[in-house]
PDB file of N, H, CA, C and O in Angstrom:
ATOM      1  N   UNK A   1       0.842  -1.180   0.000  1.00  0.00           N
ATOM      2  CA  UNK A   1       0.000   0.000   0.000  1.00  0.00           C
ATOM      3  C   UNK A   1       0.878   1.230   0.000  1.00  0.00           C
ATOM      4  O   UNK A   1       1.835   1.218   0.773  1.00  0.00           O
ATOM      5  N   UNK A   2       0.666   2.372  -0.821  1.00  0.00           N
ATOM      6  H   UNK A   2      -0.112   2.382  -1.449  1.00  0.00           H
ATOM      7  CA  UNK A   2       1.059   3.587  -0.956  1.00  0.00           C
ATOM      8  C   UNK A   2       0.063   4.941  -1.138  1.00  0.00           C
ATOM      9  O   UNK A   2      -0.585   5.219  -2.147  1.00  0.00           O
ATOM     10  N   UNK A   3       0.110   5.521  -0.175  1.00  0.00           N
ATOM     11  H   UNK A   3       0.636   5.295   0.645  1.00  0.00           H
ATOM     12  CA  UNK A   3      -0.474   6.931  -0.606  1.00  0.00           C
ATOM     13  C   UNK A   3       0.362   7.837  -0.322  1.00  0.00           C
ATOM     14  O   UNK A   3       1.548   7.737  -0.008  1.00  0.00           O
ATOM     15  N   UNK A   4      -0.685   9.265  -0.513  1.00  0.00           N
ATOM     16  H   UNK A   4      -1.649   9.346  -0.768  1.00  0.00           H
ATOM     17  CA  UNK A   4      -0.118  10.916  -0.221  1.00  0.00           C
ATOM     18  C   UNK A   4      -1.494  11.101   0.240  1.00  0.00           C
ATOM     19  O   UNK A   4      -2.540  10.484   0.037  1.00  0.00           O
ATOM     20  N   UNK A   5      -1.179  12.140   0.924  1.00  0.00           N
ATOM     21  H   UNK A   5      -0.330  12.641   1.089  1.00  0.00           H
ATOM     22  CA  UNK A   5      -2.202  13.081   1.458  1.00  0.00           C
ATOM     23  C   UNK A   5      -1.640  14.613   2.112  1.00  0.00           C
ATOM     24  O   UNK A   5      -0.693  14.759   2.884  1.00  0.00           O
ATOM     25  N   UNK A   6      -2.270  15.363   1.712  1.00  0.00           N
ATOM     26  H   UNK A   6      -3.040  15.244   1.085  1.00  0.00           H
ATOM     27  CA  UNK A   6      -2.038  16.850   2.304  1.00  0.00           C
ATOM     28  C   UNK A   6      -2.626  16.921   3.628  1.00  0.00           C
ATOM     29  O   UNK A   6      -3.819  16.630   3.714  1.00  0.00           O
ATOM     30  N   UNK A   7      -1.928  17.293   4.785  1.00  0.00           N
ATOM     31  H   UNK A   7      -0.959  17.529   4.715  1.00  0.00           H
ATOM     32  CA  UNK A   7      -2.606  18.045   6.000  1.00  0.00           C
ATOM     33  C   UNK A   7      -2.614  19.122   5.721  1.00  0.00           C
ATOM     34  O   UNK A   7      -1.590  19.691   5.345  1.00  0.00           O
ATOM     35  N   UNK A   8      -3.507  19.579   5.801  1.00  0.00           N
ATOM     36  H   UNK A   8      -4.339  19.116   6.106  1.00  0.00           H
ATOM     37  CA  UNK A   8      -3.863  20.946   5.194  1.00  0.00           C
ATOM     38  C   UNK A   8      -3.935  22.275   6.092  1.00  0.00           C
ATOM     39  O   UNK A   8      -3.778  23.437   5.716  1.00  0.00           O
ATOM     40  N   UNK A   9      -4.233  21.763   7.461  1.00  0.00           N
ATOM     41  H   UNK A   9      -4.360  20.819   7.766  1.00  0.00           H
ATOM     42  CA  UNK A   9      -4.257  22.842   8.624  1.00  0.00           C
ATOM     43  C   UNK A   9      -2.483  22.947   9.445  1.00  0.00           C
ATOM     44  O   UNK A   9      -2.263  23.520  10.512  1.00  0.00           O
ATOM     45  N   UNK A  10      -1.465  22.251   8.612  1.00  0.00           N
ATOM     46  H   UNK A  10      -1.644  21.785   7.745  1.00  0.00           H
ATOM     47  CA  UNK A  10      -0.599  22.517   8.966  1.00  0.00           C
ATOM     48  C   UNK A  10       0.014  22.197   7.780  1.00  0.00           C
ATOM     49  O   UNK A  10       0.710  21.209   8.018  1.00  0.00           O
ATOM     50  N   UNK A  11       0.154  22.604   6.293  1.00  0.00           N
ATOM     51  H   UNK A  11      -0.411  23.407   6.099  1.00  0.00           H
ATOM     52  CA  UNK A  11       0.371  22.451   5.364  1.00  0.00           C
ATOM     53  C   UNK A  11       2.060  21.346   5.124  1.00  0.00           C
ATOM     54  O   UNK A  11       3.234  21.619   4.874  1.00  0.00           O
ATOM     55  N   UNK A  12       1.280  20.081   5.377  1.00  0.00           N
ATOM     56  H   UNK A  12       0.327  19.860   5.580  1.00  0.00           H
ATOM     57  CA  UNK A  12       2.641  18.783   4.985  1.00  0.00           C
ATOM     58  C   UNK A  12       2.169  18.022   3.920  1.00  0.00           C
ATOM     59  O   UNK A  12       1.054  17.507   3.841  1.00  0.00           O
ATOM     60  N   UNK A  13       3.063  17.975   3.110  1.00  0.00           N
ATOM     61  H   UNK A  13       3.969  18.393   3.173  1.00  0.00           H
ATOM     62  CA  UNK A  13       2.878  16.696   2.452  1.00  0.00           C
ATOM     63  C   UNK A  13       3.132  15.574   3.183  1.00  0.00           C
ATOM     64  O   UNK A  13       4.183  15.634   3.820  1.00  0.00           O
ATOM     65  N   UNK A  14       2.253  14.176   3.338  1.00  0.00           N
ATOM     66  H   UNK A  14       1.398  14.127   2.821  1.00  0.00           H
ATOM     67  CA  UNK A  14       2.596  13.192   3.913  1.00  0.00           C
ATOM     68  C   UNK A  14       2.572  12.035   2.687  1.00  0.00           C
ATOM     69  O   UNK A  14       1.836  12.119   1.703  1.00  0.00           O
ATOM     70  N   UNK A  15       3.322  11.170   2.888  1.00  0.00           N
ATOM     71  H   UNK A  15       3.919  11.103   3.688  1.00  0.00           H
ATOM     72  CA  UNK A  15       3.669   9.667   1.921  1.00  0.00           C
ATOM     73  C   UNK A  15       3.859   8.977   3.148  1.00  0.00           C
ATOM     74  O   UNK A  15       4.441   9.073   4.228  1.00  0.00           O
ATOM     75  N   UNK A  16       2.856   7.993   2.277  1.00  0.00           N
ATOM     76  H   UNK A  16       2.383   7.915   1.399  1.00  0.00           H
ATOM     77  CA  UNK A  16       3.227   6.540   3.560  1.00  0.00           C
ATOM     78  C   UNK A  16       3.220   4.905   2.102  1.00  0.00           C
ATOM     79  O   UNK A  16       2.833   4.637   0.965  1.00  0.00           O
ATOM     80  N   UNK A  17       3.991   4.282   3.351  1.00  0.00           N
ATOM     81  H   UNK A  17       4.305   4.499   4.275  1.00  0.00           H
ATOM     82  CA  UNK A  17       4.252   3.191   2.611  1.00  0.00           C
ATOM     83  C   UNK A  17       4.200   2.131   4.144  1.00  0.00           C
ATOM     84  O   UNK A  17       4.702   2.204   5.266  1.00  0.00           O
ATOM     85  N   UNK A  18       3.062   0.926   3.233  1.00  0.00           N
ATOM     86  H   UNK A  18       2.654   0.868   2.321  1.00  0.00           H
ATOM     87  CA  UNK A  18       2.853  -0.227   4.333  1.00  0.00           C
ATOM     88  C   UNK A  18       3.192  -1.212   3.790  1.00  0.00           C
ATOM     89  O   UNK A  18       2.551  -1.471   2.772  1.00  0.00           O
ATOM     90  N   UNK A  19       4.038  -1.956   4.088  1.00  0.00           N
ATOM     91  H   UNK A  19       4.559  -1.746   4.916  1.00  0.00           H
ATOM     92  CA  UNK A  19       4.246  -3.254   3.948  1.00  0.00           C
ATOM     93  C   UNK A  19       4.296  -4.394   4.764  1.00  0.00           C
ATOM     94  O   UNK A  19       4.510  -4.157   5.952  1.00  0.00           O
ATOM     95  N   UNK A  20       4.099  -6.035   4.314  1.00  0.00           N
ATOM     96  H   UNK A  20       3.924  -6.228   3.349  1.00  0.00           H
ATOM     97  CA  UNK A  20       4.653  -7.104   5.573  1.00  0.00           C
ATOM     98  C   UNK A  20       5.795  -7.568   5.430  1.00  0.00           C
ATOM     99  O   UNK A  20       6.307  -7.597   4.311  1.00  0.00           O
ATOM    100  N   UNK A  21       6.538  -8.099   6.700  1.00  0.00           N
ATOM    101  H   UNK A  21       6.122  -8.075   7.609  1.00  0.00           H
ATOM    102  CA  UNK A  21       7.403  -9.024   6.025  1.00  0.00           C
ATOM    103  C   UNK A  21       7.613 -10.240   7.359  1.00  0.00           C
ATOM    104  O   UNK A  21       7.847 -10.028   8.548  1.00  0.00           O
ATOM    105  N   UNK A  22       7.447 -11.416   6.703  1.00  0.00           N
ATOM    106  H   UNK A  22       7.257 -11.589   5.737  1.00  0.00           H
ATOM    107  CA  UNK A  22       6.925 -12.403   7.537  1.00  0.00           C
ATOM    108  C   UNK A  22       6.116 -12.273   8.569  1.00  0.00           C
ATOM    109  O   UNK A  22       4.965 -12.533   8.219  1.00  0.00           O
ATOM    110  N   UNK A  23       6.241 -11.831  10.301  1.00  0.00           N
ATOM    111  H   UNK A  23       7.177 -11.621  10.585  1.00  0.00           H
ATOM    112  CA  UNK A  23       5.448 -11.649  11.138  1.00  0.00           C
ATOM    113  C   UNK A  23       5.504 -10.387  11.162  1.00  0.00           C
ATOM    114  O   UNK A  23       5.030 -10.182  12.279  1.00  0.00           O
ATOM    115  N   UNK A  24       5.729  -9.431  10.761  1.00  0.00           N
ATOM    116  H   UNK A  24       6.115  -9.597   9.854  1.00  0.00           H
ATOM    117  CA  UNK A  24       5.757  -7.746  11.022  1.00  0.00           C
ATOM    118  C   UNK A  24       5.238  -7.132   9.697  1.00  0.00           C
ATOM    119  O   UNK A  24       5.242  -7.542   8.536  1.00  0.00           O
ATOM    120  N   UNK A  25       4.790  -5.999  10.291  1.00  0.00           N
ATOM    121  H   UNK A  25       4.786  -5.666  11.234  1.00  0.00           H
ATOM    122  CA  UNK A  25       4.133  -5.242   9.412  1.00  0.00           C
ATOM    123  C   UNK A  25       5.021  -3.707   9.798  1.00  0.00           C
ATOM    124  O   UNK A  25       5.272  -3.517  10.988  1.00  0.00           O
ATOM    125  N   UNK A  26       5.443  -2.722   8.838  1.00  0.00           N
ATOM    126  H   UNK A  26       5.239  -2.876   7.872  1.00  0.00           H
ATOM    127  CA  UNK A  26       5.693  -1.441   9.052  1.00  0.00           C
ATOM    128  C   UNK A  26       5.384  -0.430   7.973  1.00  0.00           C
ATOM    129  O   UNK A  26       5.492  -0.555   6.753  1.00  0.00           O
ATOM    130  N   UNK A  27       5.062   0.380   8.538  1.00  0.00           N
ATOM    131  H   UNK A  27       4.974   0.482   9.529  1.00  0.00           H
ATOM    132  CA  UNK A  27       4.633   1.715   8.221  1.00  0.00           C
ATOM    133  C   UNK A  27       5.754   2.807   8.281  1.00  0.00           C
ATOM    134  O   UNK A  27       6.434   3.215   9.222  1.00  0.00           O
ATOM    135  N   UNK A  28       5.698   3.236   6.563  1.00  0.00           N
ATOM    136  H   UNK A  28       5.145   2.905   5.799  1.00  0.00           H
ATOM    137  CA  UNK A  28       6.948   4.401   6.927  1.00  0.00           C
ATOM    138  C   UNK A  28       6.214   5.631   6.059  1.00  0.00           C
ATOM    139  O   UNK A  28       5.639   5.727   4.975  1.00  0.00           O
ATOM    140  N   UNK A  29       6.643   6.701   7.403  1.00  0.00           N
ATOM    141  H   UNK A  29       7.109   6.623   8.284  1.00  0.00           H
ATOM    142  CA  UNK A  29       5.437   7.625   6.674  1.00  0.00           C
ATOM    143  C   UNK A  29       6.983   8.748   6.731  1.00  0.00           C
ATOM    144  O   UNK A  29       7.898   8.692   7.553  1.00  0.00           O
ATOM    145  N   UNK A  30       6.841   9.608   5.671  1.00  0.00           N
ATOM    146  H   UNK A  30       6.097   9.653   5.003  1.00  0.00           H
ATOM    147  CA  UNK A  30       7.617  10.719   5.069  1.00  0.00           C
ATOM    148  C   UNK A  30       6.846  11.897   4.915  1.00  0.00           C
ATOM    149  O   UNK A  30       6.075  12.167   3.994  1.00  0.00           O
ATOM    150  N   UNK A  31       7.206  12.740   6.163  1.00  0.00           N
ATOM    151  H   UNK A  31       7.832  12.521   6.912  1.00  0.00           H
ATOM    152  CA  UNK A  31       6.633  14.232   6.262  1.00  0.00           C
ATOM    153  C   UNK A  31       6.911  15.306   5.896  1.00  0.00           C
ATOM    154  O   UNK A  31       7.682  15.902   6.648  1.00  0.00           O
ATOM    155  N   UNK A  32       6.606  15.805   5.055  1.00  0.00           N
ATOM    156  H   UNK A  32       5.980  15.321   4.445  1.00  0.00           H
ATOM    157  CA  UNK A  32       7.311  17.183   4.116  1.00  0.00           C
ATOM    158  C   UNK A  32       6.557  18.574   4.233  1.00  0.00           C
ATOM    159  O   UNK A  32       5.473  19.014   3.851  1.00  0.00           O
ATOM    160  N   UNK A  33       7.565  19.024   4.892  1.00  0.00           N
ATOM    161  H   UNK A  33       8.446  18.667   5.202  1.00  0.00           H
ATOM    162  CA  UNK A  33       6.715  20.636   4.863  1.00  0.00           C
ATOM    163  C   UNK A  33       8.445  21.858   4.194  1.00  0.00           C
ATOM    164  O   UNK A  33       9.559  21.690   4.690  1.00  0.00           O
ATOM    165  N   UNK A  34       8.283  22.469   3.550  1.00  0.00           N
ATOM    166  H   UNK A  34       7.378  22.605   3.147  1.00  0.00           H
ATOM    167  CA  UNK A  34       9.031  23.423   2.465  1.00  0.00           C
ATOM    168  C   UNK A  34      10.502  22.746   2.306  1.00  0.00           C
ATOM    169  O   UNK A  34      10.720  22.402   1.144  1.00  0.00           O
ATOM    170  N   UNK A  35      11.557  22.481   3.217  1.00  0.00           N
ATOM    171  H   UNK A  35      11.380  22.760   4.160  1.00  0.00           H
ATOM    172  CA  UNK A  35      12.832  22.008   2.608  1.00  0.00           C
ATOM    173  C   UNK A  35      13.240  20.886   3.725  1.00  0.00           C
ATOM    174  O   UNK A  35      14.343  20.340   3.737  1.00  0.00           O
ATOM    175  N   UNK A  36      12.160  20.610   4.691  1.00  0.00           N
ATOM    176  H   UNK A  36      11.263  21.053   4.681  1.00  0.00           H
ATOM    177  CA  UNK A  36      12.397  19.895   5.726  1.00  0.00           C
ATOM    178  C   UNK A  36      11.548  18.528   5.481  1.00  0.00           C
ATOM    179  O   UNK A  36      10.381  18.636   5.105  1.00  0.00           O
ATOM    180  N   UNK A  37      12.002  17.510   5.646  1.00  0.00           N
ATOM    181  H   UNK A  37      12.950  17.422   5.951  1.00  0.00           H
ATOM    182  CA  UNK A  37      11.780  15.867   5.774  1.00  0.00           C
ATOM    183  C   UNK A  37      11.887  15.774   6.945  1.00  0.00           C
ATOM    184  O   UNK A  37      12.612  16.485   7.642  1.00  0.00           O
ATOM    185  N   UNK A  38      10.936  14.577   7.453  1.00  0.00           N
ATOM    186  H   UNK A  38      10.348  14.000   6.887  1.00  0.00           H
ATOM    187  CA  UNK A  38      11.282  13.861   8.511  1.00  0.00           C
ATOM    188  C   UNK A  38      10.609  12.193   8.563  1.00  0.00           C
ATOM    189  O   UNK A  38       9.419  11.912   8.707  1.00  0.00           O
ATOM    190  N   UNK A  39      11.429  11.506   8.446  1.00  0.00           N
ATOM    191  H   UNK A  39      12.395  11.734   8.328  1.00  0.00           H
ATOM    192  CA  UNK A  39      10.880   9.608   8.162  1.00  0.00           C
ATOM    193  C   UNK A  39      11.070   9.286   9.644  1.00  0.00           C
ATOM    194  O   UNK A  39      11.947   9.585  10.454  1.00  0.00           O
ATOM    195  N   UNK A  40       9.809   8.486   9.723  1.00  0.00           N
ATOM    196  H   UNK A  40       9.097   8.243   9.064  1.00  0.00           H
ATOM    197  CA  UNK A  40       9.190   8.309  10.763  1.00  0.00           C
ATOM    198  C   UNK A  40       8.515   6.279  10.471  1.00  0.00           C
ATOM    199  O   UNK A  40       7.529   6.001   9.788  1.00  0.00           O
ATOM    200  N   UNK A  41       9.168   5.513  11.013  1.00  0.00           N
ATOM    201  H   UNK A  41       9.970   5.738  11.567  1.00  0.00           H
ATOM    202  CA  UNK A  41       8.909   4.230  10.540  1.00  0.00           C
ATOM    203  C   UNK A  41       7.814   3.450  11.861  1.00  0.00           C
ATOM    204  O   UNK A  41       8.159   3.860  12.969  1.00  0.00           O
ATOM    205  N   UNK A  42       6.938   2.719  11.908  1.00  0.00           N
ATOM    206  H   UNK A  42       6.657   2.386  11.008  1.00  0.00           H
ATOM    207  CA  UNK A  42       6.535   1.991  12.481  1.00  0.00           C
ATOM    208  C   UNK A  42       6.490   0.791  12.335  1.00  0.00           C
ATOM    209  O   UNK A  42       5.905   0.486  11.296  1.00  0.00           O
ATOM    210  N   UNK A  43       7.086  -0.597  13.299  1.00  0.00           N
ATOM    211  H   UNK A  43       7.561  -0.349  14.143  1.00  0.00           H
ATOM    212  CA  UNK A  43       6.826  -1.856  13.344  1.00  0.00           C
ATOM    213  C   UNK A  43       6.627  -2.025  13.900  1.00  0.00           C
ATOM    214  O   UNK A  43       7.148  -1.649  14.950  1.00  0.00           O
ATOM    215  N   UNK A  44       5.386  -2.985  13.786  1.00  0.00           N
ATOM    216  H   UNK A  44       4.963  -3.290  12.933  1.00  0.00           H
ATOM    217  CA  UNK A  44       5.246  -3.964  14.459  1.00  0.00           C
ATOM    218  C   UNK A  44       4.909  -5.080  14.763  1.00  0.00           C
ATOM    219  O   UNK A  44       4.783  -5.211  13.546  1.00  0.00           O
ATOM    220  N   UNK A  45       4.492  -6.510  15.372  1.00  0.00           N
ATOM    221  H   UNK A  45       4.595  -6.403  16.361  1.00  0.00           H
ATOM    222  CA  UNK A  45       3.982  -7.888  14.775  1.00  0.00           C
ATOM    223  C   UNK A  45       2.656  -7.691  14.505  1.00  0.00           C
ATOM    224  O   UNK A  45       1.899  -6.901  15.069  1.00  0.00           O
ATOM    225  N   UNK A  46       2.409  -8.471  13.590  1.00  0.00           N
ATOM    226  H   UNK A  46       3.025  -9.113  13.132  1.00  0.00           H
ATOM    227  CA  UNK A  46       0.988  -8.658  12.483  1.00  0.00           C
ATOM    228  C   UNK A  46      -0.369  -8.750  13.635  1.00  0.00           C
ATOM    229  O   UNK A  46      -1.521  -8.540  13.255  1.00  0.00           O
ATOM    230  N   UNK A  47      -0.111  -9.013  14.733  1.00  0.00           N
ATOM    231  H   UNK A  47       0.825  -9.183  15.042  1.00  0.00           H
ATOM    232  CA  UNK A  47      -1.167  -9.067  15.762  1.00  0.00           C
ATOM    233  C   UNK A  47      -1.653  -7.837  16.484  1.00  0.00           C
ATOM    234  O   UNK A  47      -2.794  -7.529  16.825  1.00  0.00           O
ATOM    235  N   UNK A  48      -0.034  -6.957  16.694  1.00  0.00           N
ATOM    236  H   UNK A  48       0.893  -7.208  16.417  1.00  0.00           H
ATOM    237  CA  UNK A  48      -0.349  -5.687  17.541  1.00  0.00           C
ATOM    238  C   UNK A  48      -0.359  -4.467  16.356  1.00  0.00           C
ATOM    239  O   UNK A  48      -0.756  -3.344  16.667  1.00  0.00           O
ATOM    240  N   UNK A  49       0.076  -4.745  15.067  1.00  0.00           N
ATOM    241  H   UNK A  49       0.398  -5.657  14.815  1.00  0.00           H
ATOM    242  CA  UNK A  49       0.143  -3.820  14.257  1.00  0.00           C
ATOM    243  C   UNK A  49      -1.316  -2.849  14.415  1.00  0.00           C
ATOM    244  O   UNK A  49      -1.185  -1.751  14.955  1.00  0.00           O
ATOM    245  N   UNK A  50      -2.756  -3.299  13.914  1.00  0.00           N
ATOM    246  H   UNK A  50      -2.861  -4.192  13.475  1.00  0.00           H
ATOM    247  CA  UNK A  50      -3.505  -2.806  13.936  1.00  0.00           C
ATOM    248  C   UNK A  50      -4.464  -2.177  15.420  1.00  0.00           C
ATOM    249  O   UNK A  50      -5.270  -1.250  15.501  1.00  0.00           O
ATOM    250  N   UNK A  51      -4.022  -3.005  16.306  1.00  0.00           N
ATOM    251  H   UNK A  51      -3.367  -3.758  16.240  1.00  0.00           H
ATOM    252  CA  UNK A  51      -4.213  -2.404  17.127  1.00  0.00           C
ATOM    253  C   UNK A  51      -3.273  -1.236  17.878  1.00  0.00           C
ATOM    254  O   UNK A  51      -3.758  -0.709  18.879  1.00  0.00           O
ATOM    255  N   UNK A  52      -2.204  -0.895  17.516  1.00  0.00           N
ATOM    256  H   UNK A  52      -1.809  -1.323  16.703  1.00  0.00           H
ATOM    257  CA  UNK A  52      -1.452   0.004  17.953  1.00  0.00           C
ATOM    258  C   UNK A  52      -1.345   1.123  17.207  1.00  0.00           C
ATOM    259  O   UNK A  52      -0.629   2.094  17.451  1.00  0.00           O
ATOM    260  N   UNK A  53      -2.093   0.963  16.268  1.00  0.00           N
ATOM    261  H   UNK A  53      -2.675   0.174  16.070  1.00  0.00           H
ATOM    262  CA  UNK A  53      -1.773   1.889  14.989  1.00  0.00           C
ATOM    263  C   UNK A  53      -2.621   3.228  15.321  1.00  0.00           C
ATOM    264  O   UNK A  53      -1.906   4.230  15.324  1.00  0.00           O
ATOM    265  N   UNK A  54      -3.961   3.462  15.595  1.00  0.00           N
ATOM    266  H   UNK A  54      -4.542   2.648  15.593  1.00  0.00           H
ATOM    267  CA  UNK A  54      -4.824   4.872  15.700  1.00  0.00           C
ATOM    268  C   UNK A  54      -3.902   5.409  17.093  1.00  0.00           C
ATOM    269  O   UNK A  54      -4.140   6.596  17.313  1.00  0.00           O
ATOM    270  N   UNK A  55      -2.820   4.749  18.163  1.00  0.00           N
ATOM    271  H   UNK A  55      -2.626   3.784  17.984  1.00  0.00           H
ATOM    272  CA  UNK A  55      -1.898   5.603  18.919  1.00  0.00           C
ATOM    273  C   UNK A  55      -0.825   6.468  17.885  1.00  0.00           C
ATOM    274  O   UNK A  55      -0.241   7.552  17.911  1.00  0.00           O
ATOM    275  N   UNK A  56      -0.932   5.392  17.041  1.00  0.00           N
ATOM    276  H   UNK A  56      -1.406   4.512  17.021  1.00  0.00           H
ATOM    277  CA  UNK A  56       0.568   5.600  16.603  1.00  0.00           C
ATOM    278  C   UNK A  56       0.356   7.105  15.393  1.00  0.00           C
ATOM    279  O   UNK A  56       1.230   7.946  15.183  1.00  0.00           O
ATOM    280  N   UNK A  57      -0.842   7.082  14.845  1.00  0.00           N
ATOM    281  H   UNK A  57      -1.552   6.399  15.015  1.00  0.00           H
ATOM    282  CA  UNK A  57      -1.000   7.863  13.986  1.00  0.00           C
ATOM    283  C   UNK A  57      -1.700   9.458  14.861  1.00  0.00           C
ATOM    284  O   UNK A  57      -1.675  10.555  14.302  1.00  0.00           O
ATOM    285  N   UNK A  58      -2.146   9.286  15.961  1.00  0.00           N
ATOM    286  H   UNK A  58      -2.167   8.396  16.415  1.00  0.00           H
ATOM    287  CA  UNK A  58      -2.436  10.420  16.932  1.00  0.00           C
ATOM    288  C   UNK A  58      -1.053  11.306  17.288  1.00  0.00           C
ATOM    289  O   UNK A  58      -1.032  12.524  17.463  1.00  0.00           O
ATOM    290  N   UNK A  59       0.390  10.163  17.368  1.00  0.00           N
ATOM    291  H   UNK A  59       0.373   9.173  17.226  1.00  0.00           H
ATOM    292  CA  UNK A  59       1.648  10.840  18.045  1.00  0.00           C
ATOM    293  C   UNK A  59       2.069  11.763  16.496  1.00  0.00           C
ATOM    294  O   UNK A  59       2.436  12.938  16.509  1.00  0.00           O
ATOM    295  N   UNK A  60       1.897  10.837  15.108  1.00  0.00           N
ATOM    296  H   UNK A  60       1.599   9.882  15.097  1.00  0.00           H
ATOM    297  CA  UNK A  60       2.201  11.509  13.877  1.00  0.00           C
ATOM    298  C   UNK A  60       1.628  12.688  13.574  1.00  0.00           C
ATOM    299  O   UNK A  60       2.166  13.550  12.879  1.00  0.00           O
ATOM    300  N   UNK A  61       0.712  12.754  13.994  1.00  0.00           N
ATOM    301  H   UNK A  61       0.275  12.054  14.558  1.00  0.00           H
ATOM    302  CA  UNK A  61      -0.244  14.708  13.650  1.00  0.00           C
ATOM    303  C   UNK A  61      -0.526  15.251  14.563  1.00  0.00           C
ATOM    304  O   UNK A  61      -1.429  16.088  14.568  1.00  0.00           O
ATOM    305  N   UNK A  62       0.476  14.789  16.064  1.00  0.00           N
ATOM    306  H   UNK A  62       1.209  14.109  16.061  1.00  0.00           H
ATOM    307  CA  UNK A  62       0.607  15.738  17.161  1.00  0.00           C
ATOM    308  C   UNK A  62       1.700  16.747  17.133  1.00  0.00           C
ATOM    309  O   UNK A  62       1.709  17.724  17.881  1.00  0.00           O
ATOM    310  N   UNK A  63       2.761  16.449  16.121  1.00  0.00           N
ATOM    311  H   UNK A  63       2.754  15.654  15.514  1.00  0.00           H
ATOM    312  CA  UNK A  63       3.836  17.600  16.251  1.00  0.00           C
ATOM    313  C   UNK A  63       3.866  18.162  15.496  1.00  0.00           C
ATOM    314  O   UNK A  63       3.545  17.526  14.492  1.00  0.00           O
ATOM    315  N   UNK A  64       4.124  19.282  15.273  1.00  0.00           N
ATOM    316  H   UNK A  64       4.385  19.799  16.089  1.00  0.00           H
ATOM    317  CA  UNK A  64       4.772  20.426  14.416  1.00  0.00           C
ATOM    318  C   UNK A  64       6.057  20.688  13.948  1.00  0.00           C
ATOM    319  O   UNK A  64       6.874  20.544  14.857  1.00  0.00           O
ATOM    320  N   UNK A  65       6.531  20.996  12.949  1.00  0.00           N
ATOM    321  H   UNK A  65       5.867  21.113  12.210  1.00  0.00           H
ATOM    322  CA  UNK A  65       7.367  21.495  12.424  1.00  0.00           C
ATOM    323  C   UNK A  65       7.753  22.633  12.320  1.00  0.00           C
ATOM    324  O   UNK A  65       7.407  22.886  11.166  1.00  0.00           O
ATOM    325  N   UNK A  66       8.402  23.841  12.838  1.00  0.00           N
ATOM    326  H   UNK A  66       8.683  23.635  13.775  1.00  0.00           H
ATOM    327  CA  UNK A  66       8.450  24.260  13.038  1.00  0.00           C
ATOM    328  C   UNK A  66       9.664  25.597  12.037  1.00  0.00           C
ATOM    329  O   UNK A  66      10.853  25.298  11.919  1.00  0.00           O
ATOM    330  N   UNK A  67       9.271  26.603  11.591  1.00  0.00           N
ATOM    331  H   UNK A  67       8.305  26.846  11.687  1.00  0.00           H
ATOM    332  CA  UNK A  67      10.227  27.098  10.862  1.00  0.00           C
ATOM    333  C   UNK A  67      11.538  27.974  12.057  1.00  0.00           C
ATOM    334  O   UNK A  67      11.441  28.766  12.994  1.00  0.00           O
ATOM    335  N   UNK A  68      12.418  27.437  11.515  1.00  0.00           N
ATOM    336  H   UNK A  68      12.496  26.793  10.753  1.00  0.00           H
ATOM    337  CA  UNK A  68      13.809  28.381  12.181  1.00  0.00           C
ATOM    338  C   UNK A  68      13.599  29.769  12.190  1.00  0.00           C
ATOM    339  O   UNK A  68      13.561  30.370  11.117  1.00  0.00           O
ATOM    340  N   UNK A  69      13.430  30.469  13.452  1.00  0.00           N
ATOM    341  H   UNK A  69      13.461  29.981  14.324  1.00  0.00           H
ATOM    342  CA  UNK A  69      13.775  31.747  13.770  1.00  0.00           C
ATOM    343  C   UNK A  69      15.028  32.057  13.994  1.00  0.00           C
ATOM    344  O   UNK A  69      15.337  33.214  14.282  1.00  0.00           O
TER     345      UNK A  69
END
């Protein structure tokens, strides 16, 4: 699985990429706001993956990026 999506109230491009591999599943999501990246990976086993995941995506659109003063 691959998408994009715009957050729009804090203007990022986000890309994520899900894949399995044997008992694990991870999620690597790539956050882009003007010249700044930040990769951000999640694993975990195929059992706790989905249940850990609506934490895991609450901590991803809790921070900000912030421009250098």
């Amino acid at each position: 699985y691959e998408g994009k999506a715009t957050v729009t109230e804090k203007e990022y491009d986000v890309y994520q990429l899900l894949y399995e591999n044997d008992n694990n599943e991870t999620l690597i999501t790539v956050i882009k706001r003007n010249d700044k990246l930040f990769i951000i990976q999640y694993t975990a086993e195929n059992k706790y993956f989905d249940m850990l995941l609506d934490n895991v995506k609450n901590m991803l659109w809790s921070f900000e990026i912030l421009d250098q003063v």
